[in-house]
C-alpha positions in Angstrom: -6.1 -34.7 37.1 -3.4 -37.6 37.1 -3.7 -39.3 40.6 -0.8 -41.7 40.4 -3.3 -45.1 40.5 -2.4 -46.8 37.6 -1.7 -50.2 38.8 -1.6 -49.6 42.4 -3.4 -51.9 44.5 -6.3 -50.9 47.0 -7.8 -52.6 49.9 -11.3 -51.5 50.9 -13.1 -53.0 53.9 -16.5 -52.4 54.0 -16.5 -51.7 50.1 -19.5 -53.6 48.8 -21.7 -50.8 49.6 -22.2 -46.9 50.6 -18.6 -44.9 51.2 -16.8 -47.9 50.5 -18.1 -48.8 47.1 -18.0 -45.2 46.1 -14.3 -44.3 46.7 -13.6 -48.1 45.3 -15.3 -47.0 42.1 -13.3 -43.6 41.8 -9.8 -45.2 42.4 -10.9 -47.9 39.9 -11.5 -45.4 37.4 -8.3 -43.9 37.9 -6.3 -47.5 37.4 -6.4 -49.4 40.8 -6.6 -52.4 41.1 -9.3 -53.6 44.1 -10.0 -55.9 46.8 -13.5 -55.1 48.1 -13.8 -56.8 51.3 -17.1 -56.9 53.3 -18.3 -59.2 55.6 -21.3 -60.2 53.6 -19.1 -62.3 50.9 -21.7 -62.3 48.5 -21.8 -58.4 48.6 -18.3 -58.1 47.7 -18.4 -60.5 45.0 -21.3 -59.0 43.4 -19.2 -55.2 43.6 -15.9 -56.6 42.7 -17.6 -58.1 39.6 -19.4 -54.5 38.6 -16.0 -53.2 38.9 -14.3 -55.7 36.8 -15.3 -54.2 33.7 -13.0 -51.4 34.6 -10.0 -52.9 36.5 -9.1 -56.3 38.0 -10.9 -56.6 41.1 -11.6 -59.2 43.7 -14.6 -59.7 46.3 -13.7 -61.0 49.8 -15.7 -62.1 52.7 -14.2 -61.1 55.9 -15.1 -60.0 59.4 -12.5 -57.2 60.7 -13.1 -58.2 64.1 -11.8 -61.4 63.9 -8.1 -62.1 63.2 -8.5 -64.6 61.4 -10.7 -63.3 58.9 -8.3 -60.1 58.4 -5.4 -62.8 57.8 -7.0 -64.4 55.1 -7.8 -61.1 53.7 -4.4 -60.2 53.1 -3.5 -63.0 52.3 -5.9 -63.2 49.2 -4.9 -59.8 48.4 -1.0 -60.6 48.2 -1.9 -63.7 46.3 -3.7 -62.2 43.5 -2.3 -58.8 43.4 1.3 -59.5 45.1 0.5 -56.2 47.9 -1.2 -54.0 49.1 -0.4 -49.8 48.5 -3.6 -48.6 49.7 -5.5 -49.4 52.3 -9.1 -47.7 53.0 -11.1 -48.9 56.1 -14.7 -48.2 55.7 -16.3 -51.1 57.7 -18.6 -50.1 60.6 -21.2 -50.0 62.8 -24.1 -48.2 63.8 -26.5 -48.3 67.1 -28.8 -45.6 68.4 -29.2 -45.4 71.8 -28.9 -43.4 74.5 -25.8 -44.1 76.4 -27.9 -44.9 79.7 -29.6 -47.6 77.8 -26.9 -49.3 76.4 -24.4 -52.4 77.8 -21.2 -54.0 78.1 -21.9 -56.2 74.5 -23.1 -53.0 72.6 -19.7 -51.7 73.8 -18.0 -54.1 73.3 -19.1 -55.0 69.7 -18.8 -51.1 68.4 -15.6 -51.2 69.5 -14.7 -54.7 68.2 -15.6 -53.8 64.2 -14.8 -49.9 64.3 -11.8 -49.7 66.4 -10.3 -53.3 67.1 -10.8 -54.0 63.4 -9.0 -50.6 61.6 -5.9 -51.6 64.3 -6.0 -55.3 63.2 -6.0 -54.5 59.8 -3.1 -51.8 59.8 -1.3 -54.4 61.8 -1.7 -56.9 59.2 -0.9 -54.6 56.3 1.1 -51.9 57.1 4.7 -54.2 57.6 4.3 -54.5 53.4 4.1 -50.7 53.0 6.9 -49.7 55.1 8.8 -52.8 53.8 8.1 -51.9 49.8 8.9 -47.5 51.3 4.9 -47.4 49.8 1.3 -46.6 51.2 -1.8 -44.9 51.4 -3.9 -45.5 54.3 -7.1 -43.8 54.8 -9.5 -44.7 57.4 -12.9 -43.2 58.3 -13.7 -41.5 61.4 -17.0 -39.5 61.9 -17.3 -35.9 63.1 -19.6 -37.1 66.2 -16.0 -37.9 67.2 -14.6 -34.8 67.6 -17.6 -32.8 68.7 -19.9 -35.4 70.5 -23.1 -36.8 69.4 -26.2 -37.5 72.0 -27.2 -41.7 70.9 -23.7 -42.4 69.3 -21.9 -42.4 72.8 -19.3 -45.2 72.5 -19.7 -45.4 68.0 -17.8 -41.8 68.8 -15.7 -43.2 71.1 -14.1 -45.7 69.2 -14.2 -43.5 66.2 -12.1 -41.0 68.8 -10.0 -44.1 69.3 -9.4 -44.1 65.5 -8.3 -40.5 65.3 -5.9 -41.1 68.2 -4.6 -44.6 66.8 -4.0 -43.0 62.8 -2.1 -39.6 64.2 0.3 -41.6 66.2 1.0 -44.2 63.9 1.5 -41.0 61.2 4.5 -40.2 63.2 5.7 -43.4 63.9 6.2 -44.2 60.3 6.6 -41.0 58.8 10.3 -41.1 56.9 8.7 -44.7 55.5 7.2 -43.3 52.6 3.2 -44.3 54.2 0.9 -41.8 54.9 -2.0 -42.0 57.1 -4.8 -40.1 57.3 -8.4 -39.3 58.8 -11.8 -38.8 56.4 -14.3 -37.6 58.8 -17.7 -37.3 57.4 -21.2 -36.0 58.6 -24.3 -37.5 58.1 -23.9 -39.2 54.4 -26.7 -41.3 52.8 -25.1 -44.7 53.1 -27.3 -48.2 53.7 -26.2 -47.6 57.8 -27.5 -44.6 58.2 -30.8 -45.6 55.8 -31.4 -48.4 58.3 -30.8 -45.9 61.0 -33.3 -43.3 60.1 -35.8 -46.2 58.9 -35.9 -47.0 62.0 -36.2 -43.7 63.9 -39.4 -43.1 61.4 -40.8 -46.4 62.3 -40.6 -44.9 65.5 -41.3 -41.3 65.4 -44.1 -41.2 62.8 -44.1 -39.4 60.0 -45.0 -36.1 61.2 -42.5 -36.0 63.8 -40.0 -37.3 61.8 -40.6 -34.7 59.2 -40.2 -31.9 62.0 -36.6 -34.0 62.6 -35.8 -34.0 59.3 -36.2 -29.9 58.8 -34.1 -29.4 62.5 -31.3 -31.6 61.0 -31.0 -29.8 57.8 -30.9 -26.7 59.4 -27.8 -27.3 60.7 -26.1 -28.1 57.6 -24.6 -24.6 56.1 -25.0 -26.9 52.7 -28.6 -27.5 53.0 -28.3 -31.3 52.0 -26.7 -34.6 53.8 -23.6 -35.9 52.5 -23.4 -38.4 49.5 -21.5 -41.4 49.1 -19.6 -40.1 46.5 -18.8 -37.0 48.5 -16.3 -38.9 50.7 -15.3 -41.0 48.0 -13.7 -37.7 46.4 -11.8 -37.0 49.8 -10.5 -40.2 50.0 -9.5 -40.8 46.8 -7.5 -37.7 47.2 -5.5 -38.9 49.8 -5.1 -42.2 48.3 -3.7 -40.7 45.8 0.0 -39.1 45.0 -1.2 -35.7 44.8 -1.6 -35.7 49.3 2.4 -37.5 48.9 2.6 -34.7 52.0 0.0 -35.1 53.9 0.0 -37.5 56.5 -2.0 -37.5 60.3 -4.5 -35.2 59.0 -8.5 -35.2 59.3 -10.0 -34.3 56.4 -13.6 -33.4 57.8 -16.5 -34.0 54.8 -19.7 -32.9 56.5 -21.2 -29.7 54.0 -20.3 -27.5 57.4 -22.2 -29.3 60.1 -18.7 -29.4 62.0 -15.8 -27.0 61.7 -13.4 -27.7 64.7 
């Protein structure tokens, strides 16, 4: 299927690795050009190179917390690609606790990277979209957002906030020729969520964990988590020309865990 890429320019944050990566490779293969941006520079570098072979691409080290960093990002976009048309935030964090447990500085650092950081970014880039009557923006949400999860309190929270933030900016920009939308995954197989059950085993023990692992299946109509490469799909999608009318959607990815 012809997806209107050729030549169009997409900005991934947290695209060195996992959902990132993944939808970065798809749109590549359809004829983007890339700006993987992670904040572990070396990361980038090493994926924008892999993808070179395909399309031009260029690794960035930035933090989307800090304001800063997200200037220079663009700013090395615009410079080697002249703008940005589509803009895919994928950069995140991940804590497990139980809300009781947790503090002001896990709070405040979920909320720094996976809410702060999508707004500072769209601030950053969307002027150029609206300004060229061009864009795709995509961001990730999760599906603990709109349904709860117990021990990802305040990551759904800001992930809420996200929802919220990309719905009303849809409408704000709406006759500009931009389109903003939601991918809300389930559980997905990404390095975060590796870590995350790593450490539940360490914790659990195996036998426990295994009993974990069966319950969590079990409520997953499609008998199997999510793969990187299954977001990448939706988001390519609605990076592409083919969602041109779509716009303040969620698109939930989670092989029926959720249907709200």
């Amino acid at each position: 299927m012809e997806m209107g890429l050729e030549g169009k320019v997409a900005l991934v944050t947290g695209g060195a690795r996992g959902i990132g990566f993944a939808a970065a490779r798809m749109m590549a293969a359809e004829g983007a050009k890339l700006v993987l941006v992670d904040i572990d520079g070396d990361a980038a570098r090493k994926a924008a190179e892999e993808l070179s072979a395909t399309t031009p691409a260029l690794g960035v080290a930035a933090d989307i917390s800090n304001r800063d960093d997200v200037k220079r990002m663009v700013e090395s976009a615009v410079a080697q690609f002249g703008g940005i048309d589509i803009f895919v935030n994928s950069a995140a964090v991940l804590d497990d606790k139980l809300f009781l447990d947790s503090n002001v500085e896990d709070w405040q650092r979920m909320l720094n990277v996976c809410l702060y950081g999508p707004m500072t970014c769209l601030k950053a880039i969307l002027p150029g979209m609206v300004e060229r009557g061009y864009g795709r923006v995509v961001c990730l949400a999760s599906d603990s957002a709109r349904i709860g999860q117990a021990r990802l309190s305040y990551y759904a929270a800001a992930k809420a906030g996200v929802i919220a933030l990309i719905k009303s900016v849809a409408q704000e920009v709406g006759t500009s020729g931009v389109t903003l939308n939601v991918v809300s995954p389930g559980a997905t197989n990404t390095p975060l969520r590796i870590a995350r059950e790593n450490s539940l085993l360490a914790q659990m023990g195996e036998e426990k964990y295994a009993r974990r692992q069966k319950s969590v299946l079990k409520m997953y109509p499609t008998g199997r988590i999510g793969e990187p490469d299954d977001i990448g799909s939706a988001i390519l999608f609605l990076a592409s020309d083919r969602a041109s009318w779509i716009t303040g959607q969620v698109l939930s990815v989670n092989g029926g865990f959720a249907m709200p």
